[in-house]
C-alpha positions as CSV (number, residue, x, y, z in Angstrom):
1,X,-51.2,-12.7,-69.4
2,X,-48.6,-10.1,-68.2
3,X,-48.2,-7.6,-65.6
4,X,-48.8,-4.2,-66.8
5,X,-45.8,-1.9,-67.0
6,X,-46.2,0.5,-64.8
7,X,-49.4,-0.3,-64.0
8,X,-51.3,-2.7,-61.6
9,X,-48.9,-5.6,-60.3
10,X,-52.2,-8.0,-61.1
11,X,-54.0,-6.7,-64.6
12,X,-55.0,-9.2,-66.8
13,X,-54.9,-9.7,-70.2
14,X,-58.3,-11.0,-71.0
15,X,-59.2,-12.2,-74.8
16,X,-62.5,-12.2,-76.9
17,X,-63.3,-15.6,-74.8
18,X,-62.9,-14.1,-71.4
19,X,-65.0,-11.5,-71.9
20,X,-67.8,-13.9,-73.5
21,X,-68.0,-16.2,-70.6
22,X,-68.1,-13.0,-68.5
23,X,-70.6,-11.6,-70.7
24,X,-72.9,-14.8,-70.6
25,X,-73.0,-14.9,-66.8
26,X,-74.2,-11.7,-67.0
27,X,-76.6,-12.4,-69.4
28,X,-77.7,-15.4,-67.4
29,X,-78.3,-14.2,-63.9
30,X,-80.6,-11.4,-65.5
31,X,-82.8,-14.4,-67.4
32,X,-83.2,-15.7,-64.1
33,X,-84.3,-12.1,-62.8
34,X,-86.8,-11.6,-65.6
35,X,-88.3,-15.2,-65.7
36,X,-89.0,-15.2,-61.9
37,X,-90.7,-11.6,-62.9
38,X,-94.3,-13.8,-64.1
39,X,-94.6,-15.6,-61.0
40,X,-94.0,-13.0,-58.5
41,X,-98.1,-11.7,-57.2
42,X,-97.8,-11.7,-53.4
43,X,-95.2,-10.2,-50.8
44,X,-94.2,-13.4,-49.5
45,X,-93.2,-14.5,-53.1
46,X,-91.1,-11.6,-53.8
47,X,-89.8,-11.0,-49.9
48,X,-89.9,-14.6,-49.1
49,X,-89.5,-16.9,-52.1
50,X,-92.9,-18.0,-51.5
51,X,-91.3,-20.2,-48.5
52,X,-91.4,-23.0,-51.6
53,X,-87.2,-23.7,-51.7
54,X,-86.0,-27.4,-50.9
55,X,-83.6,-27.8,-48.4
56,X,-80.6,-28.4,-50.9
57,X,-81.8,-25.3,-52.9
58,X,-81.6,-23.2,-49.7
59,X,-79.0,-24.3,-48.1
60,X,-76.7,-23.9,-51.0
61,X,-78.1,-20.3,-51.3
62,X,-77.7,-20.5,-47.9
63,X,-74.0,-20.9,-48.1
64,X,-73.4,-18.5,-51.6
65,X,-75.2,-15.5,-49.7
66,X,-72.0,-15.8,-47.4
67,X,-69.3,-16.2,-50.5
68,X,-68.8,-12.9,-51.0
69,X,-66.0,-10.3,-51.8
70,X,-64.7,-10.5,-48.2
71,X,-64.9,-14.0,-48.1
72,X,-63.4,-15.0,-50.7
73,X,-60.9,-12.5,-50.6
74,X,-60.4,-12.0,-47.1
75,X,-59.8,-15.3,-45.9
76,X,-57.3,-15.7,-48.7
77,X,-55.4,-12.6,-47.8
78,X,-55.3,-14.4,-44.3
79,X,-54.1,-17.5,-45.7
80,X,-51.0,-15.5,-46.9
81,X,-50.6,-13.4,-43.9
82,X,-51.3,-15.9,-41.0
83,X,-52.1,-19.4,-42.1
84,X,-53.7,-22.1,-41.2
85,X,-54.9,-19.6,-38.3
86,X,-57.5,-18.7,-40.7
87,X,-58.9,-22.4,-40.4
88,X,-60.7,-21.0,-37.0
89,X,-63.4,-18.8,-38.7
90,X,-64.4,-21.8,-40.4
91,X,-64.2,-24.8,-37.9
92,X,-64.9,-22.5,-35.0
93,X,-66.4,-19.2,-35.9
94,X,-69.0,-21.1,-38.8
95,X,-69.3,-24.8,-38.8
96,X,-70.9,-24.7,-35.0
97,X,-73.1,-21.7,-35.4
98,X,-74.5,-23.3,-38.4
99,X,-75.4,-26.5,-37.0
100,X,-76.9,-24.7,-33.7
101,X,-78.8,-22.6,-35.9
102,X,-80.8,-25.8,-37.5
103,X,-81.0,-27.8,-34.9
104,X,-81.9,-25.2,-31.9
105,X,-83.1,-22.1,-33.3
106,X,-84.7,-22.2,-36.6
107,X,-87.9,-24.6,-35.0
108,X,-88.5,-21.5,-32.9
109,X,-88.0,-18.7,-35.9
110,X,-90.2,-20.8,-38.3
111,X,-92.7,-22.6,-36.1
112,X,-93.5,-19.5,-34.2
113,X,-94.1,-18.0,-38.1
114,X,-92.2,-14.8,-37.7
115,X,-90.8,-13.4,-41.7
116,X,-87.7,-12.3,-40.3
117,X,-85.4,-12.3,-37.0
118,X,-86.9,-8.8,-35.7
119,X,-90.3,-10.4,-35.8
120,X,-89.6,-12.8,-34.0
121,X,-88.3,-9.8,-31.3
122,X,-91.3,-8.3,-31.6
123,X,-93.5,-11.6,-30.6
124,X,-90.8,-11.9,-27.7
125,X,-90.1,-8.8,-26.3
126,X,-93.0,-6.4,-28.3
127,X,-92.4,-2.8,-30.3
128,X,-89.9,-1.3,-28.5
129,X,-87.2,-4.2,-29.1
130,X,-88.2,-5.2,-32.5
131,X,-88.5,-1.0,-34.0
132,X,-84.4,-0.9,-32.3
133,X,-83.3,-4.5,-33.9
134,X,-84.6,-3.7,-37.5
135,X,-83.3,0.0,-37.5
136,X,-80.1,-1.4,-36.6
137,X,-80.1,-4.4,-39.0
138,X,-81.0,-2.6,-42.1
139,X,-78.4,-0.2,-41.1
140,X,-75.8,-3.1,-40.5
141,X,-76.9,-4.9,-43.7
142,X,-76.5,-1.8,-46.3
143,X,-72.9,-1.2,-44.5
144,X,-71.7,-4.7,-45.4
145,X,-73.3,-4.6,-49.4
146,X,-71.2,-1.4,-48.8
147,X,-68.3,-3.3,-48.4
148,X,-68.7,-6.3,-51.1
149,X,-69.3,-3.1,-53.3
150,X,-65.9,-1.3,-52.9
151,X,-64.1,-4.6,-52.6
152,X,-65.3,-5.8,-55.5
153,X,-64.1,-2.4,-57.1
154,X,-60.7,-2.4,-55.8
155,X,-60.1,-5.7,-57.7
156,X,-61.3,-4.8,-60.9
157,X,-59.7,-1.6,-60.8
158,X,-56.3,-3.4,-60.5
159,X,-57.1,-6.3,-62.6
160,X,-59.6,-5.0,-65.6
161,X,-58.5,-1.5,-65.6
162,X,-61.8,-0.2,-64.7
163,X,-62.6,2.6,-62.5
164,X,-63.9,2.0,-59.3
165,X,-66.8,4.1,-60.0
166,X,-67.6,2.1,-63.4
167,X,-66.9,-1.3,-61.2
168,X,-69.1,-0.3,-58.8
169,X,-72.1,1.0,-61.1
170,X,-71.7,-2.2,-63.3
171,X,-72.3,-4.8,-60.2
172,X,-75.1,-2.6,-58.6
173,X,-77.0,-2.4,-62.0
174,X,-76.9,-6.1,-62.0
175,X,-78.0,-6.8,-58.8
176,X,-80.7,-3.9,-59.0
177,X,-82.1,-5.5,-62.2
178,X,-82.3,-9.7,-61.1
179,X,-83.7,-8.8,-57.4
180,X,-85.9,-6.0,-58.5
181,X,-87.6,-8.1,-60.9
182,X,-87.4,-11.8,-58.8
183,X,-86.9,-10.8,-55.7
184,X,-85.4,-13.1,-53.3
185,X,-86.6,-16.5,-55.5
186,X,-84.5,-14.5,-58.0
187,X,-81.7,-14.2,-55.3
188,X,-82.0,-17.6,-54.2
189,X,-81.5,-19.5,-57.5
190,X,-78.7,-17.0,-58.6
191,X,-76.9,-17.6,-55.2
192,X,-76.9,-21.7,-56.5
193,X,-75.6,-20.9,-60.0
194,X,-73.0,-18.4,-58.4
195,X,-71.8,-21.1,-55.9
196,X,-70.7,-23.3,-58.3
197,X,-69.1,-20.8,-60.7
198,X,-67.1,-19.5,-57.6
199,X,-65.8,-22.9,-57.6
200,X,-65.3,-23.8,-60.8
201,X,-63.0,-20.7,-60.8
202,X,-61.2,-21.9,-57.2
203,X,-60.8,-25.7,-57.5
204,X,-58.6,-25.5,-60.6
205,X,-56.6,-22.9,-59.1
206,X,-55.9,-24.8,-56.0
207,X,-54.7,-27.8,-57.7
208,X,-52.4,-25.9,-60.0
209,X,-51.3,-24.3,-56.9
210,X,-50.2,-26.9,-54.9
211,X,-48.9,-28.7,-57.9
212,X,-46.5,-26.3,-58.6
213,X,-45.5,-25.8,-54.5
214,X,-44.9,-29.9,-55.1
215,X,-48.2,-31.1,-53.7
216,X,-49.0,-30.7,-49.9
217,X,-45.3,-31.7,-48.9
218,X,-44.2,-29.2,-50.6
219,X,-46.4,-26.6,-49.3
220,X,-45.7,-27.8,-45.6
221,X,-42.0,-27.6,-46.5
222,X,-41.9,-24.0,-47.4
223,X,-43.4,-23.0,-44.2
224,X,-41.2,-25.2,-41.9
225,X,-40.1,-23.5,-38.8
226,X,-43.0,-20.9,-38.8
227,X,-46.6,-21.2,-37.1
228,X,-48.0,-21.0,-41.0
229,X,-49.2,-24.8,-40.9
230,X,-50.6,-24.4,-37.2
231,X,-53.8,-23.4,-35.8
232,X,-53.3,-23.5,-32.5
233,X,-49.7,-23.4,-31.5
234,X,-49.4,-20.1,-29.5
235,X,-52.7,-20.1,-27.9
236,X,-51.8,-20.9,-24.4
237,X,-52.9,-18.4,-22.0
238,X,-50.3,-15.6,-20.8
239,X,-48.2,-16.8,-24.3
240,X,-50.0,-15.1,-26.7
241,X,-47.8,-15.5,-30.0
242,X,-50.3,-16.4,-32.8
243,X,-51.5,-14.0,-35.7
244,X,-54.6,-13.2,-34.4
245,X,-53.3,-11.8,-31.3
246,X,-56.0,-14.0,-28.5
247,X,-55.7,-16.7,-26.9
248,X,-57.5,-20.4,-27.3
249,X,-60.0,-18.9,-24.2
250,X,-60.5,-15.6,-26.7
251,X,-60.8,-17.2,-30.1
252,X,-63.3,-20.3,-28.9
253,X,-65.3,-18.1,-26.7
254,X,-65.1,-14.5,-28.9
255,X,-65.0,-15.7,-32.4
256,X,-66.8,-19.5,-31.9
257,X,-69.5,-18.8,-29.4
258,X,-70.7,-15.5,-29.3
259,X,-69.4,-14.0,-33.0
260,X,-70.3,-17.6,-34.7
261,X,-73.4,-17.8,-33.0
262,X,-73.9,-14.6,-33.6
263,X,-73.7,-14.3,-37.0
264,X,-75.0,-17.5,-37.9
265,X,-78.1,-17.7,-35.9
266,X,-79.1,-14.0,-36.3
267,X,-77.8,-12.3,-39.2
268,X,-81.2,-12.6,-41.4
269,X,-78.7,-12.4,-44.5
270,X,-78.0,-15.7,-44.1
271,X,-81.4,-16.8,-41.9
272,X,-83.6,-15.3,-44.5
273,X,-82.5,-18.6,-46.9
274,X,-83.6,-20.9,-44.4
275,X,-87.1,-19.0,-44.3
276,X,-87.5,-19.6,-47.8
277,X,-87.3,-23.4,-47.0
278,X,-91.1,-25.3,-48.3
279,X,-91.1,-26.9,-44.3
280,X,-90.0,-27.1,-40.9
281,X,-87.8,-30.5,-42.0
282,X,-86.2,-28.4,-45.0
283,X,-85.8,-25.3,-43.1
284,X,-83.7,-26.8,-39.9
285,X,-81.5,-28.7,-42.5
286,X,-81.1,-25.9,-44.9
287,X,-77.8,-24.3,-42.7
288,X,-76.0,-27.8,-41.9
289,X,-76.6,-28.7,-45.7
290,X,-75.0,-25.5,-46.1
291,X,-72.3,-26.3,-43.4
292,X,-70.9,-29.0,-45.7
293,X,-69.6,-26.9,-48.7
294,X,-68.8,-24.4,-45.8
295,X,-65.8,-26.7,-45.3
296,X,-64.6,-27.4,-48.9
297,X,-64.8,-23.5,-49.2
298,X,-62.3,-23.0,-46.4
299,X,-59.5,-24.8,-48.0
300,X,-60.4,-23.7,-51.3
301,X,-59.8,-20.1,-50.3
302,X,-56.4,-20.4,-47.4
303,X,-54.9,-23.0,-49.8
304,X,-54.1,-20.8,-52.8
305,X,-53.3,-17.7,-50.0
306,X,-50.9,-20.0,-48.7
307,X,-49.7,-21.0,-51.7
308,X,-49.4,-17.3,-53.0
309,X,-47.1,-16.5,-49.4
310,X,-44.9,-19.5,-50.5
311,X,-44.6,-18.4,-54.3
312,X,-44.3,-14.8,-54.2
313,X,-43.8,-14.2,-50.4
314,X,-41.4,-11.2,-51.5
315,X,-43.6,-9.6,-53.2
316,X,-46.1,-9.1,-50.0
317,X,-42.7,-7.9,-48.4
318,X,-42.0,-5.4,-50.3
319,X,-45.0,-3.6,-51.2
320,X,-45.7,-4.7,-54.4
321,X,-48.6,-6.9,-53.3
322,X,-51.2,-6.5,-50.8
323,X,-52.5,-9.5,-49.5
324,X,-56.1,-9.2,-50.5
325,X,-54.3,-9.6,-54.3
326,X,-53.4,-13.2,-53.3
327,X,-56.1,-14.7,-55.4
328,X,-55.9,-12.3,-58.5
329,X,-52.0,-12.5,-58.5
330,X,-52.3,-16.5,-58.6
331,X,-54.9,-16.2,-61.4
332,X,-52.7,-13.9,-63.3
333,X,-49.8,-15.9,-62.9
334,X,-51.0,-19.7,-63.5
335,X,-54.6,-19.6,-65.5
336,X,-54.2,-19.4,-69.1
337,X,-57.4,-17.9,-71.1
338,X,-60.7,-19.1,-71.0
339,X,-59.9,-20.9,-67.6
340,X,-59.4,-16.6,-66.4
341,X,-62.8,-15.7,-68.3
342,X,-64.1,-18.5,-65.5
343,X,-62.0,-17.6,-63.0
344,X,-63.1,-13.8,-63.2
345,X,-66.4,-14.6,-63.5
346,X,-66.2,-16.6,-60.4
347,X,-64.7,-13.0,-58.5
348,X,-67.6,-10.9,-60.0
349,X,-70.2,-13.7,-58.7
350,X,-68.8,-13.4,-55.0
351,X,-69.1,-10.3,-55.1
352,X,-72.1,-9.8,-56.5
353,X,-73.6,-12.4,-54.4
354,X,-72.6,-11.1,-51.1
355,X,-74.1,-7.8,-52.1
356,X,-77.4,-9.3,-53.4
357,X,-77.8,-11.4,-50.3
358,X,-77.7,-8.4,-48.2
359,X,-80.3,-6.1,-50.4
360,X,-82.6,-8.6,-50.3
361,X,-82.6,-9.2,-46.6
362,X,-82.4,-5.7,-46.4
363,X,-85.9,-4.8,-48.6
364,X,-87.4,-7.5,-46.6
365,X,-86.9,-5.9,-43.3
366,X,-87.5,-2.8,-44.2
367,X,-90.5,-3.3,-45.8
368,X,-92.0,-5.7,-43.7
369,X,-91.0,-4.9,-40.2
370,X,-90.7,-1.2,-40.4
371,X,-92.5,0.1,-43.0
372,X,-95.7,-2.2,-43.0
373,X,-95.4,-2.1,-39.1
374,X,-95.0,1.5,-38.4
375,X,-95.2,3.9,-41.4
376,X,-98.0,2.4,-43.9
377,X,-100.1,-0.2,-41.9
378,X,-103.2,-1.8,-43.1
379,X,-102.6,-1.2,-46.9
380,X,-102.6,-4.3,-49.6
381,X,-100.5,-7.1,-50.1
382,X,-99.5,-5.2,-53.7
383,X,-98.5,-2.2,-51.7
384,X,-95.9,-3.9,-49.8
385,X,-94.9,-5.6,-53.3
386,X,-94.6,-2.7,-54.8
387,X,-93.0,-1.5,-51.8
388,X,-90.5,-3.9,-51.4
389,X,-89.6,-3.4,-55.3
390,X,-88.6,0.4,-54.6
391,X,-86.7,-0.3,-51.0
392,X,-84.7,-2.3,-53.5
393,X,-83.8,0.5,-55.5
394,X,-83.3,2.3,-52.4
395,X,-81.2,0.0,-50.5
396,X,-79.1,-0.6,-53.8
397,X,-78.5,3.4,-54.2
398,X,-77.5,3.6,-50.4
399,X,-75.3,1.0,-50.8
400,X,-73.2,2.9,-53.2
401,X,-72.7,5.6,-50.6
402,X,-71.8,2.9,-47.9
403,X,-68.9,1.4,-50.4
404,X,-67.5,5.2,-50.4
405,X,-67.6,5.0,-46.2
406,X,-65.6,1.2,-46.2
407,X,-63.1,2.8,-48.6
408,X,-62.2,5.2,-45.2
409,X,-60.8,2.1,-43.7
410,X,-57.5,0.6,-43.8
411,X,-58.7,-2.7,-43.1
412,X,-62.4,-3.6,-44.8
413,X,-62.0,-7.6,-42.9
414,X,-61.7,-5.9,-39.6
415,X,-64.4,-3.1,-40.4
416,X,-66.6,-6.1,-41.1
417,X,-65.9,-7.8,-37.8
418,X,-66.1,-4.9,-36.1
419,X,-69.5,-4.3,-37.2
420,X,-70.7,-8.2,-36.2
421,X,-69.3,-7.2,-32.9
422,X,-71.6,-4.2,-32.6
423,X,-74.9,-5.6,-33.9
424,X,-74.6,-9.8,-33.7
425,X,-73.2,-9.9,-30.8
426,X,-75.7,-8.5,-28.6
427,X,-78.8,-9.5,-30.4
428,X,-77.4,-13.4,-29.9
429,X,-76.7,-12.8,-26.8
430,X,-80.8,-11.2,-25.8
431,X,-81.9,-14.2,-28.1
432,X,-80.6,-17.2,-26.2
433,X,-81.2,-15.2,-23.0
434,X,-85.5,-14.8,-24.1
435,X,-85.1,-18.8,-25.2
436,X,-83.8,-20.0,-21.9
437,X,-85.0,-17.7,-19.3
438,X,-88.7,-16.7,-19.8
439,X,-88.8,-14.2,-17.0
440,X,-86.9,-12.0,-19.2
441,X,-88.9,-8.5,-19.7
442,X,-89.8,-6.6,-22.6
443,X,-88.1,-3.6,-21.5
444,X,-84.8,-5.9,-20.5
445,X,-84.4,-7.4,-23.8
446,X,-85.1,-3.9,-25.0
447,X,-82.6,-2.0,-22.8
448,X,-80.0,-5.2,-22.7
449,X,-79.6,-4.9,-26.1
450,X,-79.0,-1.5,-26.7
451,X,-76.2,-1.7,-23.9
452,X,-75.0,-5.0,-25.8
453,X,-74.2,-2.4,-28.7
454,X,-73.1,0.2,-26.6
455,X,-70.0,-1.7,-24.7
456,X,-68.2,-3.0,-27.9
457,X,-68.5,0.8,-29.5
458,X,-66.6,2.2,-26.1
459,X,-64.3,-0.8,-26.0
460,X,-63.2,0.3,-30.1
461,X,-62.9,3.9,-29.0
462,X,-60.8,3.1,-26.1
463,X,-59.0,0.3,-28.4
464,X,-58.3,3.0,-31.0
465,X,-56.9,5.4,-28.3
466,X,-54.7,3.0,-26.9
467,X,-53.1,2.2,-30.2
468,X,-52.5,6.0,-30.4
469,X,-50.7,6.5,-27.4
470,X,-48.5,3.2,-28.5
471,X,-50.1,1.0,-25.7
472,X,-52.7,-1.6,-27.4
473,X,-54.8,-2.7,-25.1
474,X,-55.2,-5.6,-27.5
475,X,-52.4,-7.0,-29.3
476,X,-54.3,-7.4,-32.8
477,X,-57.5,-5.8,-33.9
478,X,-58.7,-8.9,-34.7
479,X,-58.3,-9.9,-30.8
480,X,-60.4,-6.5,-30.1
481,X,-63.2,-7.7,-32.1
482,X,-63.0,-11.1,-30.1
483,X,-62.9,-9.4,-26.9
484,X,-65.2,-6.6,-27.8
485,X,-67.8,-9.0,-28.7
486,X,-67.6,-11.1,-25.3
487,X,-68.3,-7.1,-23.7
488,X,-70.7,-7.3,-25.6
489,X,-72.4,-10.6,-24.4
490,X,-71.8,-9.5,-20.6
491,X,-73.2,-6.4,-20.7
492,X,-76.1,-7.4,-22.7
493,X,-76.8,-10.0,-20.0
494,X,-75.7,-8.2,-16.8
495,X,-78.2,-5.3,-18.1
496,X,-80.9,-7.9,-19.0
497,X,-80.9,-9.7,-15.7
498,X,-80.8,-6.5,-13.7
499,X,-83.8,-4.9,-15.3
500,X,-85.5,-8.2,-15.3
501,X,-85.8,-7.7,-11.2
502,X,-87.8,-4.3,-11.7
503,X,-90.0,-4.7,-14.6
504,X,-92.8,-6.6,-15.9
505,X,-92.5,-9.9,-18.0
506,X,-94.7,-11.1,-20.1
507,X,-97.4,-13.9,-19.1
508,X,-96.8,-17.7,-20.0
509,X,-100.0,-17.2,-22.1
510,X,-98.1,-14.4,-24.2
511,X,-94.7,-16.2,-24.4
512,X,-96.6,-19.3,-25.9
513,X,-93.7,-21.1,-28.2
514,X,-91.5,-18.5,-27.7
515,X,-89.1,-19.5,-24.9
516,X,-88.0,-23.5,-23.7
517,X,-90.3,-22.8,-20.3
518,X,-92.8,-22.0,-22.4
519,X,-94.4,-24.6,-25.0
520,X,-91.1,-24.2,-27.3
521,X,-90.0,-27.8,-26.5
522,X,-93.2,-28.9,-28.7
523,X,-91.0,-27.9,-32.1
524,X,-88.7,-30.8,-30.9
525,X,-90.8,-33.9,-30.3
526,X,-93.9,-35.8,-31.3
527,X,-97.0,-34.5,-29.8
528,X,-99.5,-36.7,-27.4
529,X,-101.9,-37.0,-30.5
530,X,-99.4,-37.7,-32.9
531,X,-97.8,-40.6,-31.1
532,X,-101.3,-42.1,-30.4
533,X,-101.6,-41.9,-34.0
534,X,-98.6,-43.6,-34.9
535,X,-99.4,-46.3,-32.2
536,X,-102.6,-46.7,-33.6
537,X,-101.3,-47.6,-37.1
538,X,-98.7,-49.7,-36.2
539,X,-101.1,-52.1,-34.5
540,X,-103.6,-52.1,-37.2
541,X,-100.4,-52.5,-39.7
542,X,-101.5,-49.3,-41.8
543,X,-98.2,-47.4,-43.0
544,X,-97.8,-43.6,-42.6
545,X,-95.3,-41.3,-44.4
546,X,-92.2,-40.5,-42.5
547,X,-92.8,-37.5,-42.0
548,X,-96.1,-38.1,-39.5
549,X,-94.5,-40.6,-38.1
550,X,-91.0,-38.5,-37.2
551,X,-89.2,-41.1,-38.8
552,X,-87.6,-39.5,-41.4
553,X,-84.1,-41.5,-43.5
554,X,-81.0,-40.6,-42.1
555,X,-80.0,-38.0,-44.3
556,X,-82.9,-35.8,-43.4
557,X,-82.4,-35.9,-39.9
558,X,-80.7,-32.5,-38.7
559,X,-79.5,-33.8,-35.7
560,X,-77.8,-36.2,-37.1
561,X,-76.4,-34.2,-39.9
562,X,-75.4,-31.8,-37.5
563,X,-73.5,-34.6,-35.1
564,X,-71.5,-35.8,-38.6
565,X,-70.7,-32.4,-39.6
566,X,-69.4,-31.4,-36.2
567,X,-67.2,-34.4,-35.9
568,X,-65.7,-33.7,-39.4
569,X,-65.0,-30.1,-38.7
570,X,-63.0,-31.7,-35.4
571,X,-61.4,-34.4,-37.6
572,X,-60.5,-31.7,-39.8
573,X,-58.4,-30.2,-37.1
574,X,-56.1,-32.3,-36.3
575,X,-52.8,-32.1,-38.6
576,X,-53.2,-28.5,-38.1
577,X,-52.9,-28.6,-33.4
């Protein structure tokens, strides 16, 4: 392995074995494709897996659909550029979103029997909401494939020597190929296979990283006298000195509670894995299974970015690196061959996985909640198959034109944010308002929404003018996104209360498991029946299966999970205050 002269300042020199291993993967996820191909008759198998997946089988798809280029990238980059900060879009902005998200919300998304998040708009708040929340998610979705796209291009420009165009075709050939032919089953049990390749190619280099900073001493040592190793030290309000530019009030509000929840509980990208689940048990565990490797993934990608700024700090001075080279610099540097076949297979399955995960949620959408709603209604279940076969081909080619728009920004991390801001934000923020409060109208959640959207995108403009004149009104744009996103919440809420007062809500009769008020408390408890049921067996000594009788082990208990996982992700805080 050696740096190119004059060329890249991370190209690889990959043998005959590196390109096998690549090869096979290849090879592999478009087996999968093409043996899922004979099973796939109905819609629901090739938009919706069939709803057949376990719970470990989705949640781990769960968690890959999120590994992609940014991810594993991104987060790195931070690690070099600011640290343990980066520790808050895990703990914070993921871990509780996740666990809210199968323990509140998905009994109402999959008892109610909605396919996808807009349906479940439309059975709250009718046409007009859900025709606005799936125009704007399937716009939203094919921007961010769009960005996993020229991502992954950048990289294996500078480290393969391909051309972004030929990096780009390559992954969206692939992708095109396995879901066109499996659909998201296909998806689903690529996303497992590529979740463990991404960490066969990041555990090996974060123990040769950290053994060569001297262990975690070492690495703590290099950074002494800087915020590196800290999370939270410059928080306090009026003393903002941290990274991220927000303080503790800003990042557990902006990024933990609305962008977390957000994201989490409404992107279908992710949500869409949980629908696949075989039941109601499986499905509300599927994102707190997920949470688990969540965590592991987090050090696994700020380690080695922290142990690249302690290494080769220089080189991020000067200009020879960019931070979002952490990663492929380490590779280069440490990973002899065979272990860089793996390791560069591991990249290409990031980023092919985060752009998979969003064309399939994407041809569902579309071709459920649009399409079969509004342009071809009525027509056969092999219509919409069919259908959903040639929005993937669609979806796919728009992508590429997205990737050319996210190469337009400096930033693609912040882009991506910036996005979640416009369209998560304010589609949380209607959802837990329609859960809580029933007399929430139609043409409120409507109306509430669009002005959710609205207020971040004036906020940006305004941001972006400020920074012009030399007078941020935020000091980071990472803190915009943060702020921008509570706007968002506000307005969305200020606007949805207001109408609320002058327009019609729907009856308790039409609202039916769709709100707490009304019957959405049944998803959480043992009915009337059932418990006569299970007193009825107990005192004639006849057993029933746990799961009539609500008592289910331990480790199939989401609410328990959830309670473990949350105090871990707290535990995990604590050398890093």
């Amino acid at each position: 392995m050696n740096i190119a002269a004059g060329g890249s300042a991370i190209r690889l020199s990959l043998n005959w074995v590196d390109y096998l291993i690549l090869l096979l993967y290849f090879v592999v996820i478009v087996w999968i494709g093409y043996s899922i191909h004979k099973r796939q008759r109905s819609s629901q198998d090739f938009l919706l897996a069939g709803r057949s997946m376990p719970a470990w089988i989705a949640g781990i798809a769960f968690i890959a659909a999120n590994l992609g280029a940014t991810e594993v990238l991104g987060m790195a980059a931070n690690g070099a550029q600011i640290g343990m900060s980066t520790l808050h879009y895990y703990l914070i902005g993921a871990i509780p979103g996740m666990v809210f998200l199968g323990i509140v919300m998905m009994p109402f998304y999959y008892g109610s029997g909605v396919r996808s998040v807009p349906e479940f708009m439309y059975k709250r708040f009718g046409k007009g909401a859900h025709l606005t929340v799936s125009i704007c998610f399937a716009v939203s979705t094919i921007l961010v494939s769009g960005i996993n796209l020229y991502a992954m291009a950048l990289i294996m420009e500078a480290m393969l020597g391909w051309s972004q165009w030929l990096a780009i075709a390559v992954s969206a050939v692939f992708v095109l190929v396995y879901i066109t032919l499996g659909g998201l089953t296909s998806a689903i049990y690529n996303e497992v296979m590529q979740f463990f390749v991404i960490i066969a190619a990041l555990v090996p280099l974060t123990v040769i990283g950290l053994h060569k900073v001297g262990g975690w001493s070492g690495l703590r040592q290099s950074f002494s006298g800087t915020h590196m190793m800290s999370a939270w030290q410059g928080t306090g309000m009026g003393s903002v000195t941290n990274p991220i530019g927000a303080d503790w009030f800003g990042i557990i509000m902006g990024l933990g509670f609305v962008l977390g929840f957000g994201y989490w509980t409404t992107n279908f990208t992710e949500v869409q894995r949980a629908f696949s689940a075989k039941d109601m048990s499986a499905a509300r565990r599927t994102p707190i299974i997920g949470a688990f490797p969540k965590m592991l993934v987090g050090f696994l990608v700020i380690v080695p970015g922290l142990v690249a700024a302690a290494t080769m700090g220089n080189l991020f001075k000067n200009g020879t690196l960019t931070y979002n080279e952490a990663i492929p610099k380490l590779m280069q540097t440490y990973l002899p061959n065979g272990s860089l076949g793996i390791a560069i297979t591991g990249l290409m399955a990031s980023f092919m996985a985060g752009m998979a995960a969003n064309v399939s949620s994407f041809n569902t959408v579309f071709t459920y909640d649009i399409v079969q709603d509004y342009v071809r209604p009525g027509r056969s279940d092999k219509y919409y198959l069919k259908m959903g076969r040639w929005v993937t081909v669609v979806g796919t080619i728009i992508s590429v034109a997205t990737a050319i728009l996210a190469s337009q920004f400096g930033n693609i991390m912040t882009y991506m944010q910036t996005l979640f801001s416009f369209f998560n934000a304010p589609l949380f923020a209607i959802f837990i308002l329609g859960l809580c409060w029933k007399r929430l109208t139609p043409s409120a959640g409507t109306w509430g929404y669009i002005a959710g959207i609205i207020a971040p995108l004036i906020t940006y403009i305004v941001y972006l003018r400020s920074v012009s004149s030399g007078h941020p009104i935020f000091q980071t744009p990472t803190a915009e996104t943060l702020y921008g996103a509570m706007i968002s919440l506000a307005a969305t809420w200020i606007v949805g209360a207001l109408l609320s007062a002058f327009t019609k809500p729907k009856s308790d009769a039409e609202l039916e498991g769709l709100t707490f008020a009304t019957g959405g408390m049944k998803y959480f408890r043992t009915s009337k029946a059932g418990k006569a049921a299970i007193r009825e067996a107990v005192s004639e000594g006849v057993s029933m299966p746990a799961a009539q009788t609500g008592r289910l082990p331990w480790w199939k208990r989401p609410v328990l999970l959830g309670t473990i996982i949350l105090i871990a992700s707290l535990a995990l805080y604590i050398p890093f205050f």
